[in-house]
C-alpha positions as a printed NumPy array, in Angstrom:
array([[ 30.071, -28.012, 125.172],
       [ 26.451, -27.531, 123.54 ],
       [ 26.288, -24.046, 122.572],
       [ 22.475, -22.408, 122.446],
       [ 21.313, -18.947, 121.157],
       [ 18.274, -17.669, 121.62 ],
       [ 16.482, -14.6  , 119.548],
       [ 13.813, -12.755, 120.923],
       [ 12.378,  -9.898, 118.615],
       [  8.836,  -8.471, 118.322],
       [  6.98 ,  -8.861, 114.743],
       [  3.792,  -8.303, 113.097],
       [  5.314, -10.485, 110.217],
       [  6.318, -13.69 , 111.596],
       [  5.119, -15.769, 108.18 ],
       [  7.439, -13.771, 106.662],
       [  9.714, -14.063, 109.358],
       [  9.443, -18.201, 108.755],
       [  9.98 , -17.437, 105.111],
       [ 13.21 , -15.875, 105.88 ],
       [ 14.565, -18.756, 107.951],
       [ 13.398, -21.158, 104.937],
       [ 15.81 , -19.279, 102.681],
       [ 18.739, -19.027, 105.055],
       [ 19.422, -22.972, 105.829],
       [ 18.505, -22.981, 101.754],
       [ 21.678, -20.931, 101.515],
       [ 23.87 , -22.258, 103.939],
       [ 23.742, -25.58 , 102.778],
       [ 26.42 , -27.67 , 103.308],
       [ 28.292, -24.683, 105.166],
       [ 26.509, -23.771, 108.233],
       [ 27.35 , -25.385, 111.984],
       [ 23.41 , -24.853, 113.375],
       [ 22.32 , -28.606, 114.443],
       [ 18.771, -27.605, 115.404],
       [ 16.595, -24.51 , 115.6  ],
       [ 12.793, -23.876, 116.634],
       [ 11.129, -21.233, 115.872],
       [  7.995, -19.903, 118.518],
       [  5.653, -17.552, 119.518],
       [  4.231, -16.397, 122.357],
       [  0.47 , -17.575, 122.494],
       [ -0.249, -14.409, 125.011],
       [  1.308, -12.041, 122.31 ],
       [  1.536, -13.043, 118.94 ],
       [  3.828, -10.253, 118.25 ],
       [  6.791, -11.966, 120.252],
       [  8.555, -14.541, 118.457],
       [ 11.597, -16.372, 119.747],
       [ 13.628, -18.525, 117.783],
       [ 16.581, -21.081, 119.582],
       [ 19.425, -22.346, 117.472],
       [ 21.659, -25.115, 118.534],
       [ 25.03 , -25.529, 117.782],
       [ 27.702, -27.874, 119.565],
       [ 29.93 , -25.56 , 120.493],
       [ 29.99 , -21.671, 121.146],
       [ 33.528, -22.125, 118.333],
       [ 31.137, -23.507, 115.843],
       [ 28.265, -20.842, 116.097],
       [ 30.939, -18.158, 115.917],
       [ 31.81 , -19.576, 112.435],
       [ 27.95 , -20.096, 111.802],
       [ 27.687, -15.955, 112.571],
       [ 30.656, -15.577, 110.031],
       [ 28.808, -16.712, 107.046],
       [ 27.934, -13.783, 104.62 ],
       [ 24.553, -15.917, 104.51 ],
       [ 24.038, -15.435, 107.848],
       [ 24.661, -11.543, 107.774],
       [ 22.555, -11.157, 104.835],
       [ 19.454, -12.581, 106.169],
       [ 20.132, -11.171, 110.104],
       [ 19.657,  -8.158, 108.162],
       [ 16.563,  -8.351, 106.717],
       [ 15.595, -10.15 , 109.692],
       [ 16.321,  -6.719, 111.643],
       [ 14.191,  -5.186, 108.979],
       [ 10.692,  -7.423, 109.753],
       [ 11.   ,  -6.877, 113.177],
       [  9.789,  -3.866, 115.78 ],
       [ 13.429,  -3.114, 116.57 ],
       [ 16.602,  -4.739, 117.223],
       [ 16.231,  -8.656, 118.159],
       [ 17.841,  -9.598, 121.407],
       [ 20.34 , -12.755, 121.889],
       [ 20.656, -14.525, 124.533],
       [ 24.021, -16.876, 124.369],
       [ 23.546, -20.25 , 126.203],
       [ 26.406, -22.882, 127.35 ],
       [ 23.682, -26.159, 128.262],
       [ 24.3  , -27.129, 131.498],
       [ 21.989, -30.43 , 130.918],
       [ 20.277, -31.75 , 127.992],
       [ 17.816, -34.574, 128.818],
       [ 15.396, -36.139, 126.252],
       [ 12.977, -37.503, 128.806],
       [ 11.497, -39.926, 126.248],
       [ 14.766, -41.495, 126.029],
       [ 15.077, -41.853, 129.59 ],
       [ 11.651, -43.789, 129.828],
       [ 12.861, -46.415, 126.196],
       [ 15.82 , -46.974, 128.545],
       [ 14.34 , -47.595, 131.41 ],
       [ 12.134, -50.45 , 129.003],
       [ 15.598, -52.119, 127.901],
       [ 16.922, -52.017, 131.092],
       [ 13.784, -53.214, 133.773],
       [ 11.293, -54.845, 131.358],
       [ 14.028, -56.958, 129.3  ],
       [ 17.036, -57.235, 130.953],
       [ 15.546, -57.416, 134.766],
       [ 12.978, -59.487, 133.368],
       [ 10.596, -57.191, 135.616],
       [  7.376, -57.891, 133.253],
       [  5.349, -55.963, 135.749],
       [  7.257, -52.567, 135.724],
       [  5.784, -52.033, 132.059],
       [  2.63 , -51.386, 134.062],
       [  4.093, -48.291, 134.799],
       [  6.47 , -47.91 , 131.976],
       [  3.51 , -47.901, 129.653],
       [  0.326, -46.182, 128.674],
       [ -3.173, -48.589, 129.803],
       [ -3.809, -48.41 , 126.011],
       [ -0.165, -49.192, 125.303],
       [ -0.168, -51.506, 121.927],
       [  2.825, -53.36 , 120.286],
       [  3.199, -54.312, 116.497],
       [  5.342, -57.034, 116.137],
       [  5.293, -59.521, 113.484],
       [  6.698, -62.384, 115.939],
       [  3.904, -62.069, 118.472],
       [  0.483, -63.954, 117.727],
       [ -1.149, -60.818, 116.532],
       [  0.734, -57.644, 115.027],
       [ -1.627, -55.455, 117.058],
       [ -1.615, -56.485, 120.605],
       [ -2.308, -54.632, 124.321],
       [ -0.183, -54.348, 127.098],
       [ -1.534, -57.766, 128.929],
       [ -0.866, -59.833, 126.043],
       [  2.141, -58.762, 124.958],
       [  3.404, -58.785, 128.48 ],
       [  2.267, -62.831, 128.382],
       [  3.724, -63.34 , 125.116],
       [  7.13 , -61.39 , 125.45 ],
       [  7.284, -63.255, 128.806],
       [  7.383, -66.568, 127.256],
       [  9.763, -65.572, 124.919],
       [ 12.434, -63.816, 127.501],
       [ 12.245, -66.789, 129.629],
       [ 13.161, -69.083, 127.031],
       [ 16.131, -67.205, 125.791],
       [ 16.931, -64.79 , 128.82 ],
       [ 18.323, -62.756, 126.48 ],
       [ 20.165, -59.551, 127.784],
       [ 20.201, -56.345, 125.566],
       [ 22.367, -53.882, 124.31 ],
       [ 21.171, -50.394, 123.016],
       [ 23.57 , -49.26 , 120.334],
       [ 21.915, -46.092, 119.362],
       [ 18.92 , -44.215, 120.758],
       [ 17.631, -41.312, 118.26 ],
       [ 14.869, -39.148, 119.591],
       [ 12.553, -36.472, 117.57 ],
       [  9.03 , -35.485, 118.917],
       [  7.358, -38.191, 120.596],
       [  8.902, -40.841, 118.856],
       [ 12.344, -42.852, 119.883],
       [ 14.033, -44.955, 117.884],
       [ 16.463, -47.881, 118.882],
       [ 19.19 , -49.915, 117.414],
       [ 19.675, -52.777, 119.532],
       [ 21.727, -55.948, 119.962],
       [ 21.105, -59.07 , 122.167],
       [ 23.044, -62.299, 123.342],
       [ 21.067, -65.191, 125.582],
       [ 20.754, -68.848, 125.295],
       [ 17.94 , -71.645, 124.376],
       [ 16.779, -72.577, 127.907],
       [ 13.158, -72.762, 127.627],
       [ 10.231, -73.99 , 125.272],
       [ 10.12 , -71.834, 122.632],
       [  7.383, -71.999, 119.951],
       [  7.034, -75.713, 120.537],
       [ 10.655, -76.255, 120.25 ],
       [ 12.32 , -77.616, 123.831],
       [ 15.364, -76.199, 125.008],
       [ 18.386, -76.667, 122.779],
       [ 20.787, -74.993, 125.15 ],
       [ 22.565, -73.173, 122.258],
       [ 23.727, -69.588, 122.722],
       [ 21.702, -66.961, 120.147],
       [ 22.505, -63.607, 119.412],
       [ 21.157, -61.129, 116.583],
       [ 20.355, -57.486, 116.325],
       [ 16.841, -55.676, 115.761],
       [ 15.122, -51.913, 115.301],
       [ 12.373, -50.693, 117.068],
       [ 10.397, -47.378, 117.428],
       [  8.426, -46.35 , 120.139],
       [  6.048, -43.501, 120.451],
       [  5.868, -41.879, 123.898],
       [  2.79 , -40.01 , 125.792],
       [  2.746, -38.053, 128.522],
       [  5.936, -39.754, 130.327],
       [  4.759, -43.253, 129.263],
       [  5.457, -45.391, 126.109],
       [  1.764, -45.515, 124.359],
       [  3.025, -48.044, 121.385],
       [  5.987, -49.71 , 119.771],
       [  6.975, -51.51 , 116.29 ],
       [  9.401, -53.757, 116.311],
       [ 11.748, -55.63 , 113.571],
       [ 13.987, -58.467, 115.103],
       [ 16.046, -60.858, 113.061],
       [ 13.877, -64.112, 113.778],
       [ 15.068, -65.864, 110.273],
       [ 18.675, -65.529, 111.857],
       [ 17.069, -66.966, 115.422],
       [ 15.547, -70.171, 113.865],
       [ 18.686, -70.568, 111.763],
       [ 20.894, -70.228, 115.196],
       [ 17.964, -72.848, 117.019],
       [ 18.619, -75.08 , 113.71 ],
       [ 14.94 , -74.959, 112.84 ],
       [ 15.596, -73.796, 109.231],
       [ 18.585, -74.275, 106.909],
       [ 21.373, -71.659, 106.656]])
């Protein structure tokens, strides 16, 4: 189970503070269990910092706290601050990256449903898409709803998310698809032949909504499957 702890001290030095935490994952390269820590402070008190280190498991922050790096620089952490920093130990109940939930929902409605509409309110009214297949690599949310229309309906592809990687506002996706030729596509007719390939794309989310996306599919690999290009 995800294992948080949470520091809460009081400081007048908090750049030093920062400094500190720069020089202990320095030392405990390669050696410490920490996945993720943030570092804030209170905008009402600038004096109150709190810092929240993840770990995934309350074993593996127990061997983190073992570390003689760790001691060390707890120590002179003790020393910057306005008395002894409080910890707060944390076993995460539920862990939801809401950005993901809202790419997913894209894969899942827009793609595989073939609901074009629902990116209406999947994305931003200034949503725009970069992708080098479409007519433009900077289109809006109308046209690339027209133009990823024709192409879905031609291949009714269905798609499979093999890794989702959030940080800040942006997700990232590693996805597969299978469909079949069934439909104009590019001024080719329908071939009937079954396609598959794999692709990347990132998407940058706002306020709930995804505001814009890049995307890199293997279309070489398509045309090759469609026989419009040599192998």
């Amino acid at each position: 189970m995800t294992f948080m702890q949470v520091i809460d001290c009081k400081t007048s030095r908090a750049d030093e503070l920062n400094r500190l935490m720069d020089a202990w994952i320095e030392s405990t390269q390669g050696k410490r269990t920490a996945t993720h820590s943030i570092m804030g402070r209170d905008r009402a008190d600038s004096t109150h910092v709190v810092e929240i280190v993840e770990f995934p498991s309350y074993e593996e922050a127990m061997k983190n706290s073992n570390l003689p790096e760790t001691d060390r620089i707890f120590q002179e952490m003790v020393a910057l601050c306005e008395g002894e920093p409080s910890f707060t130990d944390l076993d995460v109940m539920r862990d939801e990256q809401l950005n993901k939930i809202v790419v997913r929902s894209f894969f899942e409605n827009v793609i595989n449903a073939r609901n074009f509409d629902a990116a209406d309110d999947i994305c931003t009214a200034d949503y725009r898409e970069h992708d080098p297949s479409l007519s433009s690599y900077d289109v809006g949310l109308a046209q690339a709803k027209a133009e990823n229309k024709e192409t879905m309906e031609a291949f009714e592809p269905v798609a499979t998310i093999e890794s989702l990687v959030a940080e800040g506002d942006l997700v990232c996706v590693r996805a597969s698809f299978k469909g079949r030729h069934v439909g104009t596509y590019q001024g080719m007719e329908a071939t009937g032949r079954e396609i598959s390939g794999t692709g990347h794309a990132t998407f940058r989310c706002e306020g709930g909504k995804i505001a814009e996306s890049w995307w890199n599919l293997d279309d070489l690999g398509l045309l090759q499957q469609l026989g419009a290009v040599n192998a």
